[in-house]
N, C-alpha and C positions, 0 to 999 in steps of 0.2 A: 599550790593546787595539786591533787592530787589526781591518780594518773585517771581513775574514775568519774571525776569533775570535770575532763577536759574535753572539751567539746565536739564532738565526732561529727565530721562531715563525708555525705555520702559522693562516692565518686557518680560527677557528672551531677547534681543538685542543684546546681548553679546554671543559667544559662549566662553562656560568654556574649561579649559585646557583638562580637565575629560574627556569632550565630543569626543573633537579634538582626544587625546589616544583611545577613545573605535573605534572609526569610523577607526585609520589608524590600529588597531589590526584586524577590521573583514574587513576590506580592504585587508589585506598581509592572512587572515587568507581564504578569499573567493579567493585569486590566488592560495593559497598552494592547496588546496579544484580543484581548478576547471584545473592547469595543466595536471594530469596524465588523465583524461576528453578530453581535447582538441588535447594534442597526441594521446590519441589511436583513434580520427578524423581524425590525421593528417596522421598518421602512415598506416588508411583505405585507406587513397587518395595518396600511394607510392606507387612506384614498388618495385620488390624485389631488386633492386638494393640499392634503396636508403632507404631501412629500418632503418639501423643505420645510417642516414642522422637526426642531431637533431634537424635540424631546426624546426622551428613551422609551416610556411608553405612552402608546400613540393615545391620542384625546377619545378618537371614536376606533377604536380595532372593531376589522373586518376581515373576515376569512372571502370575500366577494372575487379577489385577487387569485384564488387557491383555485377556487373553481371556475375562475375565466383561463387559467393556463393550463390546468388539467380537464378541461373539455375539449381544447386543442390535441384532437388525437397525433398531432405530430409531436409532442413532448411526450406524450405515453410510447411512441414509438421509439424515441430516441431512446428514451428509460431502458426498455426493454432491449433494446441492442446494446448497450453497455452493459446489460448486467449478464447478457447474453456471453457478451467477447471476452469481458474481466472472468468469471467462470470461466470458461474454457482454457482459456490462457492459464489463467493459477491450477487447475488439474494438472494442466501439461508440464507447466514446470514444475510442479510435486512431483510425479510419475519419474520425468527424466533426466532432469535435475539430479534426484536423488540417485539412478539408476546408475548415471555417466558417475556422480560422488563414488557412490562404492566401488566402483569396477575400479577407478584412481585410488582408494583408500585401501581395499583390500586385497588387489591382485596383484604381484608383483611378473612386469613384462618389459621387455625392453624401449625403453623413448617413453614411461611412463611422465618421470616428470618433465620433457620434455613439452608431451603432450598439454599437460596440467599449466605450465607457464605459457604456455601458446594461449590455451583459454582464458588468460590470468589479462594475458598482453591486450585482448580484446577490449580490454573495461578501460583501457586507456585512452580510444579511439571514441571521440563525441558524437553522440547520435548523430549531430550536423552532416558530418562526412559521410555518413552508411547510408544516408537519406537516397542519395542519389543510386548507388547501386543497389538499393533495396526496390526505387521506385521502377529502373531499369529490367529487373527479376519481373516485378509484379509486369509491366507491363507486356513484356515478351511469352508469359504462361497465362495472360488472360485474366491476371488479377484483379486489375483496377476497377473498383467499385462491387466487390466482394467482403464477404466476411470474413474470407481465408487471406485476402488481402491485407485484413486491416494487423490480422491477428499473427500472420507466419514470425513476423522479427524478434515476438517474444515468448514463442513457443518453448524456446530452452535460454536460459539465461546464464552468462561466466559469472555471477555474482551469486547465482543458485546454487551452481557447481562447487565453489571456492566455499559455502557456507554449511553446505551438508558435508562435503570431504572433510574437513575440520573436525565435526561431530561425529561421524562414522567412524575417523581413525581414535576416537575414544571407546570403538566397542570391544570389547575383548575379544582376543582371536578365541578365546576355548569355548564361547558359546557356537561361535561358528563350526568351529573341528567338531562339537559335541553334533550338531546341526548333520554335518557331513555322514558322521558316523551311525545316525538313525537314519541314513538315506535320505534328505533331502534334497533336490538339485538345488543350485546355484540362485535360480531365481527364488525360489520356494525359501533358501534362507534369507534372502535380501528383504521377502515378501512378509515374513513372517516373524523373524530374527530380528533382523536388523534395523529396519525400521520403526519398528514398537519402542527402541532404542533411542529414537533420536525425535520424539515428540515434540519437543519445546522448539528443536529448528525446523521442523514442519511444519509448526502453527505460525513463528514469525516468518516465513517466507511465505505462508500461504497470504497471509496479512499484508505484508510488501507488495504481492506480487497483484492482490486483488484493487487494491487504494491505488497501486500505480497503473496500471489499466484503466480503473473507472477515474483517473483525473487525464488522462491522456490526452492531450489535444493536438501535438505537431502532425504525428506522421500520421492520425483518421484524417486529418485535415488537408492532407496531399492527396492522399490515396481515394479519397472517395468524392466525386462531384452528385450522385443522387442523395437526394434529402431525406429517404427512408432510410440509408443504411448510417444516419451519422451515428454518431455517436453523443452522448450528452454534453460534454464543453463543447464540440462542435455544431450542435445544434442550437446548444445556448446562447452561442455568437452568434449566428446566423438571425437567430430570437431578436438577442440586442441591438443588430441594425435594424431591426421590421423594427422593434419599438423602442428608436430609439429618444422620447421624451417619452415616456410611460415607464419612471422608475421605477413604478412598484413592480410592476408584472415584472423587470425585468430582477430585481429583488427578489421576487416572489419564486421566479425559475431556481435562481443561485440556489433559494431556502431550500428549494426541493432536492436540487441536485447534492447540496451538502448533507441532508437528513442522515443519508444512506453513511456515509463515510463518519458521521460521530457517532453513531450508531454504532458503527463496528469498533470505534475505537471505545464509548464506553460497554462495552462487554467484554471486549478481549484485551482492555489496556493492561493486563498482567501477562499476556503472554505479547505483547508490543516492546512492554519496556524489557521483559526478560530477555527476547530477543535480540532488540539494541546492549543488552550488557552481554551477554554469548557471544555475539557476534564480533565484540571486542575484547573479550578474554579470546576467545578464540583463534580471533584470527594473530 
């Protein structure tokens, strides 16, 4: 046969057996993932009749659910204090998160990395243990049952800090010097400079920082005993005692509280996942 006869195959044309396995594993692995998800949608859109109805979708769907728990102005309250604290909290740790990165990244002082493993050492320490001297702080400055209460412990984050140093120390020192030499101070280049720099690790920590805020439940759940200031899992539990044989409603709060969080994950899930792969080239 000659060398033109012989039959040319393209690299990668073939799909491998390997392949075929990994794809039907996070196929069955993205159903297992995503059923107990779509019941408790489904289970929003029943009556109480047909609660223990397993179908997937319901016989008679009703939104009646929607608007018996969203007339409860104490869900629109909690709503709004979560999305109140989650905001404030994710600014703050953009703001200084990033600010405490550069000043590690780009200053050179004495005890810098000293400094920097001190903040490293923190992420080692389980929320469980801080609980107690955090509630200790709140109560002795008048916190407890505050919004500054809820919010001071994640105002800066060692996980913020450790994830913009990493990215900072990839920005060139000659934009800086260039920065310096047009006269700009110090903040004015972090402000201006620097920052525009490191976009992709400001969208995934802004994203971290807002989804771990608005799912928080331990320490709003210490710190505040008035029912205005909860927060939404906290509220939500509180919900699920008052009703506790009223699956749907109590379904129908989850549907609401979850809305918001896949919401932001299907719009930003490109800067979620790039994030998580940065974050571990990175570090």
């Amino acid at each position: 046969m000659s060398e033109s006869a012989k039959p040319s195959y393209a690299y990668g044309s073939t799909i491998r057996p390997g392949r075929i396995v990994a794809w039907t594993i996070l196929f069955l692995g993205g159903i297992v993932m995503m059923t107990p998800l779509l019941f408790m949608f489904s289970t929003s859109l029943k009556t109480a009749g047909h609660v223990y109805d397993l179908r997937l979708i319901p016989e008679q769907p009703t939104l009646a659910n929607y608007v018996k728990v969203l007339s409860d102005g104490r869900f629109v309250r909690w709503f709004l204090n979560s999305t109140l604290i989650a905001t404030i909290v994710t600014l703050s740790c953009l703001f200084f998160d990033s600010l405490v990165a550069y000043t590690l990244a780009k200053f050179d002082f004495p005890g810098r990395r000293l400094v920097f493993l001190a903040i490293l050492s923190t992420l080692m320490i389980p929320t469980e243990m801080l609980v107690i001297p955090w509630y200790l702080m709140a109560s002795k400055l008048g916190w407890i049952d505050t919004y500054w209460g809820i919010m001071f412990p994640g105002l800066v984050t060692a996980f913020g800090v450790f994830l913009m140093r990493q990215f900072f120390e990839t920005v060139p020192n000659d934009f800086l010097e260039a920065a310096r030499v047009d006269g700009l101070n110090e903040f004015a280049i972090w402000w201006k400079v620097a920052l525009p720099l490191v976009t992709p690790a400001l969208s995934a920590l802004a994203i971290f920082t807002f989804l771990g805020n608005w799912t928080a439940f331990f320490w709003p759940l210490i710190v505040t005993t008035d029912p205005s200031l909860y927060t939404l899992p906290v509220g939500l539990s509180s919900f699920a005692v008052e009703q506790s044989i009223q699956w749907e409603l109590i379904m129908t709060g989850a549907a609401l509280a979850t809305i918001p969080t896949l919401a932001i994950f299907l719009f930003f899930q490109r800067y979620i996942v790039r994030g998580v792969m940065l974050a571990g080239v990175k570090g």
